[in-house]
GUGU-338310 format. One record per residue (C-alpha): residue in one letter; x, y, z. Coordinates in nm, 2 decimals. Example, Ala and Ser with C-alpha at 12.3 -4.5 7.8 and 13.67 -1.06 7.14 Angstrom:
BEGIN
- residuo:x:y:z
- a:1.23:-0.45:0.78
- s:1.37:-0.11:0.71
REM end
This chain:
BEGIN
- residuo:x:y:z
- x:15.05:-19.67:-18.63
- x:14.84:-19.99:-18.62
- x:14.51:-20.03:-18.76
- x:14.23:-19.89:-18.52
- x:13.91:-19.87:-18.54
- x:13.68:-19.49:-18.60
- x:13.34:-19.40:-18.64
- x:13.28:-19.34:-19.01
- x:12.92:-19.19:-19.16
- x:12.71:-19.40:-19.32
- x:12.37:-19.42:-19.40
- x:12.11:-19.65:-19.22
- x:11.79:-19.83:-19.48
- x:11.53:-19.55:-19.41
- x:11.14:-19.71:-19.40
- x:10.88:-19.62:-19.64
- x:10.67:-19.44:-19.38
- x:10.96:-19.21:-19.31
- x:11.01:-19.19:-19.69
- x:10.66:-19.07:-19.74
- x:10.66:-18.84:-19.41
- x:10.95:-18.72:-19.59
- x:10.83:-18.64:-19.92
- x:10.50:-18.49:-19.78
- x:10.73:-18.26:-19.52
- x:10.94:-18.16:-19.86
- x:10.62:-18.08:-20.07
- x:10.54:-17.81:-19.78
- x:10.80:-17.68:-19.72
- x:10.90:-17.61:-20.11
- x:10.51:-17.45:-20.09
- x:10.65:-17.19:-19.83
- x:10.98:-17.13:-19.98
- x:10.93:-17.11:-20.35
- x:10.75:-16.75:-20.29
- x:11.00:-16.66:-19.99
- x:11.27:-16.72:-20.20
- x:11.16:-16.54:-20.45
- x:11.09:-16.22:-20.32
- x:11.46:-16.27:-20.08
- x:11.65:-16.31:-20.44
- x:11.46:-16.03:-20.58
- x:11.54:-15.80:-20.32
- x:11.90:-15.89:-20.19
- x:12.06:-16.10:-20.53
- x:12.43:-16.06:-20.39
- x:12.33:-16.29:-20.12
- x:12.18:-16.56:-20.25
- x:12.34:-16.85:-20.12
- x:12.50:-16.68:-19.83
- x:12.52:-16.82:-19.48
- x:12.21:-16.73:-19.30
- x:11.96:-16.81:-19.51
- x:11.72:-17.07:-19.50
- x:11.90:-17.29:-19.76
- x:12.24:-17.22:-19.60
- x:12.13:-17.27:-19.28
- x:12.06:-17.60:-19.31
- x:12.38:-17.72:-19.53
- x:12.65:-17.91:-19.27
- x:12.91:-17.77:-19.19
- x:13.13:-17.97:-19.39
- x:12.92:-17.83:-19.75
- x:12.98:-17.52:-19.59
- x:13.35:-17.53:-19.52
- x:13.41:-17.67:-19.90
- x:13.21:-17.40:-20.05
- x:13.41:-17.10:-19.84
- x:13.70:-17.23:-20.00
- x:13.59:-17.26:-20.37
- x:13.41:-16.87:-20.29
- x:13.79:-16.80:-20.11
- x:13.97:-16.86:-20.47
- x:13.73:-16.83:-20.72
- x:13.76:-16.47:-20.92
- x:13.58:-16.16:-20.88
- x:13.48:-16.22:-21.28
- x:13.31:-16.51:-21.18
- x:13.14:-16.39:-20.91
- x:13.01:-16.11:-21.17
- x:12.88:-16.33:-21.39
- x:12.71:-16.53:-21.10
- x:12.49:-16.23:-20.98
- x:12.37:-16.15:-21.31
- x:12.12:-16.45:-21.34
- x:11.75:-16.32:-21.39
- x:11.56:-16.31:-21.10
- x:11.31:-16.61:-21.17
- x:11.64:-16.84:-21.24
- x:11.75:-16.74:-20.89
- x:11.41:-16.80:-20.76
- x:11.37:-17.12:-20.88
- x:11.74:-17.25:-20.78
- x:11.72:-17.11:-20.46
- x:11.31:-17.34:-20.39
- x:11.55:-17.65:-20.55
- x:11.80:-17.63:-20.31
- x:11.53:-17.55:-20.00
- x:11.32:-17.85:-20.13
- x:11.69:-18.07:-20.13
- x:11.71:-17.96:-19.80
- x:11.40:-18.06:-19.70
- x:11.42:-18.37:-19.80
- x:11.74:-18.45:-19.63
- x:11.61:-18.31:-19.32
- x:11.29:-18.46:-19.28
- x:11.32:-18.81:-19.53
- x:11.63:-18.87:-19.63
- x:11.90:-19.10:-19.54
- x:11.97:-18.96:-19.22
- x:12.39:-18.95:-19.16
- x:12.49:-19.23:-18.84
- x:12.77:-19.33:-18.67
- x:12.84:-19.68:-18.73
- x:13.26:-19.85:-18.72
- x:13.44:-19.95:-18.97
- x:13.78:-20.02:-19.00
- x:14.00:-19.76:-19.04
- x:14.37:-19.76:-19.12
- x:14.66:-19.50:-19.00
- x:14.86:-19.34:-19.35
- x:15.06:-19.05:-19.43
- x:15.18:-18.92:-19.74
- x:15.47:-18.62:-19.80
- x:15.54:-18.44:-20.13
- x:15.77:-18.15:-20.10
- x:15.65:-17.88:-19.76
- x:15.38:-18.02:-19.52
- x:15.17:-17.68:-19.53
- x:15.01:-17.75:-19.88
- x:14.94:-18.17:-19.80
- x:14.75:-18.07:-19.50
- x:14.50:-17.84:-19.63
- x:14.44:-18.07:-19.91
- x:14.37:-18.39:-19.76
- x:14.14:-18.15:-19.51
- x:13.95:-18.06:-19.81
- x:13.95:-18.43:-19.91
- x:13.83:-18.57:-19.62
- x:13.49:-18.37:-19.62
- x:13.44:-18.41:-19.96
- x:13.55:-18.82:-19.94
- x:13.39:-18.95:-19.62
- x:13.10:-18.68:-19.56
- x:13.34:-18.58:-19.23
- x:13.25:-18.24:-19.04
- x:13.56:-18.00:-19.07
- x:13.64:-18.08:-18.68
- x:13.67:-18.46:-18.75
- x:13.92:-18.44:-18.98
- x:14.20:-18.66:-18.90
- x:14.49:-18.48:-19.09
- x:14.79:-18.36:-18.91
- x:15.13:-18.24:-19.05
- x:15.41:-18.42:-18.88
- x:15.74:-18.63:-19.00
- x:15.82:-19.00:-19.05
- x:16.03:-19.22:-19.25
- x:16.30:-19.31:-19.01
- x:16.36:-19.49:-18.69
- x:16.57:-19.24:-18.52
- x:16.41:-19.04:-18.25
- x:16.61:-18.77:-18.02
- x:16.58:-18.76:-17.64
- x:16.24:-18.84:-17.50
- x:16.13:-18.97:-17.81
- x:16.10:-18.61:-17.97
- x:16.10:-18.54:-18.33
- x:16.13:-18.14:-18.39
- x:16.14:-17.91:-18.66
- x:16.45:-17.71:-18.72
- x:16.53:-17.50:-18.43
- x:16.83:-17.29:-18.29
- x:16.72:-17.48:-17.92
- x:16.92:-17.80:-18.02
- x:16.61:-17.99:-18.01
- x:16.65:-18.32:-18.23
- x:16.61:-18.20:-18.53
- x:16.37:-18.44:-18.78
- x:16.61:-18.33:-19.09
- x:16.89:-18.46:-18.90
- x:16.71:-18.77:-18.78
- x:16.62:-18.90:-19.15
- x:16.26:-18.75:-19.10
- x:16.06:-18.65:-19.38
- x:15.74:-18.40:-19.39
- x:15.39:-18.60:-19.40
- x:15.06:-18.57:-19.32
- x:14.94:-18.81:-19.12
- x:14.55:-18.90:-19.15
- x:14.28:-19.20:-19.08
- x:14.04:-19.32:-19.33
- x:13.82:-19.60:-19.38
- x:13.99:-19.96:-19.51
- x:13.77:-19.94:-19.84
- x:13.92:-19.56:-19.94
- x:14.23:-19.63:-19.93
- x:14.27:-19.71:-20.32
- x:14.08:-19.32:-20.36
- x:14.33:-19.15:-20.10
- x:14.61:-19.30:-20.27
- x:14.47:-19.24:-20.60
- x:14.39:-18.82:-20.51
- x:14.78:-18.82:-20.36
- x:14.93:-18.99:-20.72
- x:14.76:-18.82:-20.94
- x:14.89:-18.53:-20.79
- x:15.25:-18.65:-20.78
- x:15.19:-18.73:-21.10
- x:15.14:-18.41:-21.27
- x:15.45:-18.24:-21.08
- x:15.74:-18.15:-21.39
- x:16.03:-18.21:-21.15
- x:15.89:-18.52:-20.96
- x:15.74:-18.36:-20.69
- x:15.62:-18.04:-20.52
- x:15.81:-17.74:-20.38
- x:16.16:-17.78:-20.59
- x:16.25:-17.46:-20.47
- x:16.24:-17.71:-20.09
- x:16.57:-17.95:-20.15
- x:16.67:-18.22:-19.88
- x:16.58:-18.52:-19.77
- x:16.31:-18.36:-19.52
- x:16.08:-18.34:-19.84
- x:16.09:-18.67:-20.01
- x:15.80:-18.83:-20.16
- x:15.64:-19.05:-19.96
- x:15.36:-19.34:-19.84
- x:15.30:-19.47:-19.52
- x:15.07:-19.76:-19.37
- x:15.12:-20.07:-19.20
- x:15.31:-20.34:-19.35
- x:15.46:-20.12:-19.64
- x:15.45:-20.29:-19.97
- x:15.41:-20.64:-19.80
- x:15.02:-20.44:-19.66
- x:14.72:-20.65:-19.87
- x:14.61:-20.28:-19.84
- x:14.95:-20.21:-20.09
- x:14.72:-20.34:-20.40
- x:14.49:-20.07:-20.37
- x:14.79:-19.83:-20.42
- x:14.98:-20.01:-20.70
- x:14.63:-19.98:-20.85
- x:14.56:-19.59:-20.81
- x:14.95:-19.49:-20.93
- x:14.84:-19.76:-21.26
- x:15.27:-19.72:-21.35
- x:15.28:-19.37:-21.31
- x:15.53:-19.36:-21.04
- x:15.83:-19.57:-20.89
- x:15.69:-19.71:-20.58
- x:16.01:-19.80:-20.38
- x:16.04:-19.97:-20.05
- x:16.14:-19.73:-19.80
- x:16.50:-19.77:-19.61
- x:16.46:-19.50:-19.38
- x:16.66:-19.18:-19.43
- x:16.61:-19.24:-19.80
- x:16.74:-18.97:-20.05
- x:16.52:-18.67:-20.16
- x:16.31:-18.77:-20.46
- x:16.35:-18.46:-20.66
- x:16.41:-18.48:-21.09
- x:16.29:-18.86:-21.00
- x:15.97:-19.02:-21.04
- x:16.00:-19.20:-20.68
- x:15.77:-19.28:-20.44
- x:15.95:-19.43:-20.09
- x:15.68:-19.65:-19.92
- x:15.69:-19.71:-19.62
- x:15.59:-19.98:-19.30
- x:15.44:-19.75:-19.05
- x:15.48:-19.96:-18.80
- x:15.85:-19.98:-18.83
- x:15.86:-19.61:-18.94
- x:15.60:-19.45:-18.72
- x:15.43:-19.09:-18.77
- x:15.53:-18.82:-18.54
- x:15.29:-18.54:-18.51
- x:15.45:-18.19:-18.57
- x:15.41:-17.87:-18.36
- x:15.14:-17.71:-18.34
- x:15.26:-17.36:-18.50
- x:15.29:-17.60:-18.84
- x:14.93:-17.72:-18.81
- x:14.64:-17.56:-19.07
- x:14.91:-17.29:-19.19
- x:14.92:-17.09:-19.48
- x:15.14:-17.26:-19.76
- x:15.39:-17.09:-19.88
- x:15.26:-16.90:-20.22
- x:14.93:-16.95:-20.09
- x:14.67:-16.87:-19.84
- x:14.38:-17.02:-19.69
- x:14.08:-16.90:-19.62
- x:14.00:-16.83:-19.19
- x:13.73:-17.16:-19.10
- x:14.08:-17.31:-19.18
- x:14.28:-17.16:-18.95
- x:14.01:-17.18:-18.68
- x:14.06:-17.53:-18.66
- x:14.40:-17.57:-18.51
- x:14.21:-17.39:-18.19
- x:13.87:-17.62:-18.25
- x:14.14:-17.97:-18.23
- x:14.33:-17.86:-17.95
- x:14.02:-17.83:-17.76
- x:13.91:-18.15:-17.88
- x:14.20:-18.28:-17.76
- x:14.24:-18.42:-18.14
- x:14.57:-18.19:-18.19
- x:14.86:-18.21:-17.91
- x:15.12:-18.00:-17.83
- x:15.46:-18.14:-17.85
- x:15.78:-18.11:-17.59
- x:15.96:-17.90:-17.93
- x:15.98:-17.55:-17.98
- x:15.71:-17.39:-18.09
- x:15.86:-17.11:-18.32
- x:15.49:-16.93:-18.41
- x:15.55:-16.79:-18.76
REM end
């Protein structure tokens, strides 16, 4: 729940000999691949840009990860109209996105490891399912993170009861404390970088925002899917500012109590102290699933395996239903 401190990308000042080994490596290699990829559009067009190539090769695996899920909901119309480009027009965006590459890899700003502080938050609106694969999606795109670094976990928060052992478990028929029952909502709990907290906040309300009823999943009523914030200190964090000014009066930002009342045909927000009302992470059975009208592509599911190996996601002492 308290600050901590993560390794965050950022890029290091590159020198002007590796900027000009750089540009002389990219002039080269766009030599070699302009007629390759000419002649590998002419022949197999359908694939341009598909994993394997020399282009796609070479993206990280966090481009690649966004880009399976725009190709994962994007329409078969589209993709018609995509693969009816003329062959020089493929040619020639396929050698820019080689010589983009090539700079990257051999003069670029190179991606490093370097700390900054980071802070713990979680947000809720409506089922956990749909939060998680979101703020997934916007920690690659935000902070440049590989899919397997992701910090984003579905769990519950915003109360101070706990059952036996300290457990905080989904509905069951086991008689395991139940988080509805405890005054638990369902959040996704993530860290990000001190200085993107005013953009997290800002992707989350402007989301809330556009919601008719006042939040997500109507159809979901309770308590267990409230709106709500959480970060160290509550509204009395300096870091509170920075979401004030992303929700710019759009929503009731409202002091959490614990246990509050479901937010539903309101335009509340409950915020809450983390350190007072701590994040619990949820079972793994709820992690990287399918939402409930929706479904996600499979480099999403593969992750709940890839963090339990990483020792990133934990099992819990709850039931673990498995649907």
């Amino acid at each position: 729940s308290a600050p901590s401190r993560v390794r965050a990308a950022v890029p290091p000042p590159a020198s002007s000999m590796m900027q000009r080994r750089g540009a002389l490596a990219a002039l080269v290699l766009l030599c070699i691949e302009l007629p390759l990829a000419t002649a590998w559009v002419a022949v197999e067009p359908s694939r341009a840009g598909a994993p394997g190539t020399v282009a796609g090769s070479a993206r990280s695996e966090g481009k690649a990860f966004l880009e399976a899920e725009a190709q994962w909901s994007e329409s078969a119309a589209d993709s018609a109209a995509a693969s009816v480009l003329p062959v020089w027009t493929r040619a020639l965006l396929a050698a820019a996105a080689a010589l983009v590459v090539a700079v990257g890899i051999a003069g670029g700003p190179r991606v490093a490891l370097a700390e900054e502080d980071s802070v713990q938050l979680y947000f809720g609106q409506g089922c956990f399912w749909h939060v998680q694969h979101e703020f997934v999606k916007k920690e690659i795109s935000a902070l440049g993170r590989q899919p397997q670094d992701t910090t984003s976990l579905v769990g519950y928060a915003g109360s101070t009861k706990v059952g036996d052992g300290d457990r905080v478990c989904y509905h069951n028929l086991a008689r395991a404390p139940d988080y509805g029952q405890l005054g638990h909502t369902e959040v996704v709990g993530l860290s990000v970088p001190k200085s993107k907290v005013g953009e997290f906040a800002k992707f989350y309300l402007d989301a809330a925002a556009g919601y008719p009823l006042g939040r997500a999943d109507p159809q979901d009523r309770g308590t267990e899917y409230r709106s709500a914030i959480g970060l160290p200190g509550g509204v009395d964090s300096p870091l509170f500012a920075e979401i004030q000014a992303a929700n710019n009066g759009r929503m009731e930002l409202v002091p959490g109590q614990g246990g509050d009342a479901d937010t539903l045909m309101t335009d509340k927000v409950w915020v809450y102290d983390s350190n007072k009302f701590p994040f619990y992470q949820g079972e793994v059975y709820h992690q990287y699933h399918d939402d409930m009208l929706e479904r996600y592509p499979q480099n999403y599911h593969k992750l709940k395996q890839t963090m339990l190996d990483s020792g990133r996601l934990k099992t819990v002492q709850c039931p673990e239903l498995g649907f």
